[in-house]
ZAMARGU-4260 file (C-alpha; in steps of 0.2 Angstrom, whole numbers, plus 5000, padded with zeros to 4 digits):
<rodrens>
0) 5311/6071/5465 | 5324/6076/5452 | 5327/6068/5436 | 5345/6063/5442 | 5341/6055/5456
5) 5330/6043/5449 | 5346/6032/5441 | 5355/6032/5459 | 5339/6026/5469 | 5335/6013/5455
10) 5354/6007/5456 | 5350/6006/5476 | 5334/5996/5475 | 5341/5985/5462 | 5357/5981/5473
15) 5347/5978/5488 | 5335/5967/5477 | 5352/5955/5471 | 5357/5956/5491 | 5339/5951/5499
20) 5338/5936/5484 | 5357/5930/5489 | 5355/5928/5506 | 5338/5921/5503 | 5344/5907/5489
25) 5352/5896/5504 | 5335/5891/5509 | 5316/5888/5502 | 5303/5894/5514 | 5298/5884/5527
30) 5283/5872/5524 | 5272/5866/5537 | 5261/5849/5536 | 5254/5838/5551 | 5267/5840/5565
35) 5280/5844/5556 | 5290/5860/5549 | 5302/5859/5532 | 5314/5867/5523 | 5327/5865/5511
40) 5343/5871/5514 | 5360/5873/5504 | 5376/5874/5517 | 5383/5888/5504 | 5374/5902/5497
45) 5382/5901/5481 | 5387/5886/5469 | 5404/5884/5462 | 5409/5873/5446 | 5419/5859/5448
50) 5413/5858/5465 | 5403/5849/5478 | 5388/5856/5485 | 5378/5853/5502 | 5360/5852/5502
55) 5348/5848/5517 | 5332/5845/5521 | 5329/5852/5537 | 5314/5842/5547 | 5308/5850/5564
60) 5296/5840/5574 | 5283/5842/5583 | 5287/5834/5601 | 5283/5815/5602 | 5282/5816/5583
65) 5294/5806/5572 | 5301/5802/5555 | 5310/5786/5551 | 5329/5782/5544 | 5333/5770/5531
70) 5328/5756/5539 | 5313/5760/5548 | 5313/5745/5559 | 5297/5737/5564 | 5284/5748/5556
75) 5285/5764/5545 | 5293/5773/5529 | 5310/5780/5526 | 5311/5798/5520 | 5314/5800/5502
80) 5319/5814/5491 | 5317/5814/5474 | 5329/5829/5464 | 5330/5837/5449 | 5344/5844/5441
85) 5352/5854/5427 | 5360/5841/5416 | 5376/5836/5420 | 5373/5841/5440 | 5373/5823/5450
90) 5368/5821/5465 | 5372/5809/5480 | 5359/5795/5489 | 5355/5804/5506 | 5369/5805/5519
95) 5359/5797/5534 | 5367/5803/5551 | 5363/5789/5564 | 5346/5787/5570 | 5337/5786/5588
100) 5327/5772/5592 | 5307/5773/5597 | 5299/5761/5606 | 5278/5758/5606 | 5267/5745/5614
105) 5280/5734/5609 | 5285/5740/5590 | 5302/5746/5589 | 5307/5760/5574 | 5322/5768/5570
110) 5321/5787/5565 | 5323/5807/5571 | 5313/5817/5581 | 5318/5835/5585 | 5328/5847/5577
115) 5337/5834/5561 | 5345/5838/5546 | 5345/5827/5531 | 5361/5830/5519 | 5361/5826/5501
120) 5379/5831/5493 | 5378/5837/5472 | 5393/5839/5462 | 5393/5851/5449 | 5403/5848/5434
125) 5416/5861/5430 | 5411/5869/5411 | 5393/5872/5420 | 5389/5889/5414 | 5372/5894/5420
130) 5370/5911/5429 | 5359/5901/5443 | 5358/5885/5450 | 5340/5878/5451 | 5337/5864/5463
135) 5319/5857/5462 | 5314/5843/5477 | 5298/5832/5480 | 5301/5824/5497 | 5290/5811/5503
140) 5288/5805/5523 | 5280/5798/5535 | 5277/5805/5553 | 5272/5796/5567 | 5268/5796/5587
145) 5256/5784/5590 | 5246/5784/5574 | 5256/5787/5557 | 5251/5803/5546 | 5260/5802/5528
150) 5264/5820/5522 | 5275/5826/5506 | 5279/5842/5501 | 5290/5851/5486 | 5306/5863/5486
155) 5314/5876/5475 | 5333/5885/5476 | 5341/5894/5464 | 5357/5897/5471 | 5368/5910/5459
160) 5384/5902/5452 | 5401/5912/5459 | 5418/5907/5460 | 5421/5905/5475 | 5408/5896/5489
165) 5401/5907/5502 | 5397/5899/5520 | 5378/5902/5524 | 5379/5907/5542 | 5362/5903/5546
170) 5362/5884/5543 | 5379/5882/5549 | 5376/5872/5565 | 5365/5860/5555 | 5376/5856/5545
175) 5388/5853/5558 | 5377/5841/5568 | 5372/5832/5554 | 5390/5829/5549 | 5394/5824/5567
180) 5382/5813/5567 | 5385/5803/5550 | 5391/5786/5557 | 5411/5783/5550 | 5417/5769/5541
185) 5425/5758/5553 | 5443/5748/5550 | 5437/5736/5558 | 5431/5716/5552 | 5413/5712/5557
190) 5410/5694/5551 | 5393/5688/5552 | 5383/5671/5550 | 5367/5661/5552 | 5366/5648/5569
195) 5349/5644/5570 | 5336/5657/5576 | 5349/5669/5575 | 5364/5678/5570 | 5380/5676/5573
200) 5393/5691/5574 | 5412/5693/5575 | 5420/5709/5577 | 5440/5709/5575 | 5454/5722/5574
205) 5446/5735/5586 | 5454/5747/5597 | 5459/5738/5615 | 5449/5751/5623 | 5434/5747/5613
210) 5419/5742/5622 | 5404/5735/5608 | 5394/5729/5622 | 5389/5746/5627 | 5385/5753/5611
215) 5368/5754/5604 | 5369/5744/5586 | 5356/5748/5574 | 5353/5735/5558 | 5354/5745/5543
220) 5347/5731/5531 | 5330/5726/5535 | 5321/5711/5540 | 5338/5703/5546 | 5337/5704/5567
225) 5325/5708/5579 | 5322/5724/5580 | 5316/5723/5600 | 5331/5712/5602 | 5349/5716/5607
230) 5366/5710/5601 | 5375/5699/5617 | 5392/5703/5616 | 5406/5694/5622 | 5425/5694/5622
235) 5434/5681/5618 | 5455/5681/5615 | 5455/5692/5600 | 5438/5696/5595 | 5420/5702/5601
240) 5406/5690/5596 | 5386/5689/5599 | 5371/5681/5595 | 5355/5692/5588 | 5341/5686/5585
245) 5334/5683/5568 | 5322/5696/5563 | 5304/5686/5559 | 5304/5691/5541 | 5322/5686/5538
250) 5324/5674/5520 | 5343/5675/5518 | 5357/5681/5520 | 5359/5697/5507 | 5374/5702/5497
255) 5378/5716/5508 | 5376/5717/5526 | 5380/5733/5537 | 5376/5737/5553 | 5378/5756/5564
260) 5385/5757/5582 | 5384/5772/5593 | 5394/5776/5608 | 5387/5783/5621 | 5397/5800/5617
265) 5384/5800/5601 | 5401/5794/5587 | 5394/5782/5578 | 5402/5769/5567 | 5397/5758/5552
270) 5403/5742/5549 | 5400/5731/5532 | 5400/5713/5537 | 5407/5699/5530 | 5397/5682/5525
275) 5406/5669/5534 | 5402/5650/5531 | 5390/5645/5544 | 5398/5629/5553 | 5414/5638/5555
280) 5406/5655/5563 | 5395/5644/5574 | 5411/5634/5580 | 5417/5648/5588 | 5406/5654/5599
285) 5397/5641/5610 | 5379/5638/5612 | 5367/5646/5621 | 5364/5640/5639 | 5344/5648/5638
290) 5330/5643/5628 | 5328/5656/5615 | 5310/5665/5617 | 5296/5658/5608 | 5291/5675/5598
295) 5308/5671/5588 | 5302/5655/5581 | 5295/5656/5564 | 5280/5646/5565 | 5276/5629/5556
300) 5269/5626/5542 | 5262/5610/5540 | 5265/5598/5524 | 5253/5596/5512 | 5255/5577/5514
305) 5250/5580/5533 | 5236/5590/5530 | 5225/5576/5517 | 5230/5563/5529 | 5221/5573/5543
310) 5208/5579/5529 | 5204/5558/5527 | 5205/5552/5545 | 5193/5566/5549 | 5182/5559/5536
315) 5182/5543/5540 | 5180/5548/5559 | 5163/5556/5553 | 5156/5544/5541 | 5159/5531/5555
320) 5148/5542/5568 | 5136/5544/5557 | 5134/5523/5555 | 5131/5523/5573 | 5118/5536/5574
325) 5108/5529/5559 | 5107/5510/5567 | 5102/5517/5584 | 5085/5524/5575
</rodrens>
């Protein structure tokens, strides 16, 4: 080889070298744990300041196999990503698209299964000045089918800084999915209220065509309704309204309440109730004509007053029997 070539060919393997490690920054290799396959993925190949960036954490699933949302339902962990950062780089709580639901013996979760994509939106500040953008994630999950296995595992991107983002074709169509999927805030007024054993809702200002009853809702704070139960809607003049059970672990009403509907052409909608004073919601909407089932009742706990009062008569029941045997002999 002649001493001239040398410079060309080293020019040639260092620009394949900066090609192979571009298109390769979009995504960490994929890991595998029990039943499931990850990866993290960036929707661009390059970062921009000044910008928003897309991460992902790409899940596949082994069939049957599942991971939970935010609020796992009945049983179960939510997915959790913990990032870091260069300073200044902020990144977004995770951008849930809308769950399915799983039903076991009984046990009702909501989660993913498949092919899912979970997106975590970073903005990057614009007098960053780094050559690179390194991205470090420890994600956390548990997957289930019939028993639960919990699995973790870490990434690393470095994506290079640029001027102007460029599309990774590869991940493209997750992205998109995910981004169809991500419920939208809805205009219209969900009110909500205690009656009882269970919750009372109001939906006003929807579209004439809308048809709530045949949506699947989804709680997305826990530990408010039954999971295994169902809203019943009904139409009155203006408005939608429904009973939902209470969930068993329910205290009180929280702060913030919100809830996710999906039509059956997979749009879904989010809806951040209002608390509404409990007599004047219950007025609305008449009682129910069915006696509501006995695994929504919380049970009794009996006072401590009632329980010496039985302590004592049970004494005295035994001091007396004992008496009798005594003169017998």
């Amino acid at each position: 080889m002649t001493r001239s070539l040398i410079p060309q060919l080293s020019f040639a393997l260092l620009a394949a070298w900066l090609a192979s490690a571009g298109a390769f920054a979009a995504g960490s290799g994929p890991v595998q744990t029990d039943h499931l396959r990850s990866r993290l993925v960036a929707e661009t190949s390059t970062a921009v300041p000044g910008s928003r960036l897309t991460l992902g954490l790409l899940l596949e699933h082994d069939p049957h196999w599942h991971t939970y949302w935010r609020n796992p339902g009945d049983s179960g962990l939510p997915t959790r990503l913990d990032l870091t950062l260069p300073p200044g780089v902020v990144a977004a709580p995770i951008a849930w698209p809308h769950p399915e639901r799983f039903e076991i013996s009984g046990i009702v979760n909501f989660g993913y299964s498949g092919r899912h994509l979970l997106p975590v939106i970073i903005a990057i500040p614009a007098d960053y000045a780094a050559l690179t953008l390194p991205v470090r994630v420890k994600a956390r999950w548990l997957i289930c089918e019939e028993n639960c296995i919990p699995g973790k595992a870490e990434y690393a991107l470095d994506l290079p800084v640029r001027r102007t983002a460029e599309p990774d074709r590869q991940w493209q169509g997750d992205f998109a999915t995910a981004r169809r999927d991500q419920p939208s805030e809805s205009p219209a007024v969900l009110t909500i209220a205690e009656d009882g054993d269970a919750m009372l809702l109001t939906l006003s200002g929807l579209d004439a065509a809308a048809m709530p009853v045949a949506w699947q809702w989804f709680p997305e704070t826990p530990e408010l309704v039954a999971n295994g139960a169902h809203p019943q809607w009904r139409r009155t003049a203006d408005t939608w309204q429904a009973r939902w059970s209470k969930s068993e672990y329910f205290t009180t009403l929280p702060a913030e309440v919100a809830m996710v509907a999906v039509e059956d052409e997979g749009v879904a909608r989010r809806f951040v109730a209002r608390l509404a004073a409990p007599a004047a919601h219950a007025a609305a909407l008449p009682a129910p004509t069915t006696t509501p089932a006995l695994t929504d009742k919380k049970p009794v706990t009996p006072r401590p007053s009632s329980v010496m009062l039985y302590a004592l008569s049970g004494g005295l029941i035994l001091v007396l029997m004992l008496f009798a045997w005594r003169r017998k002999r």
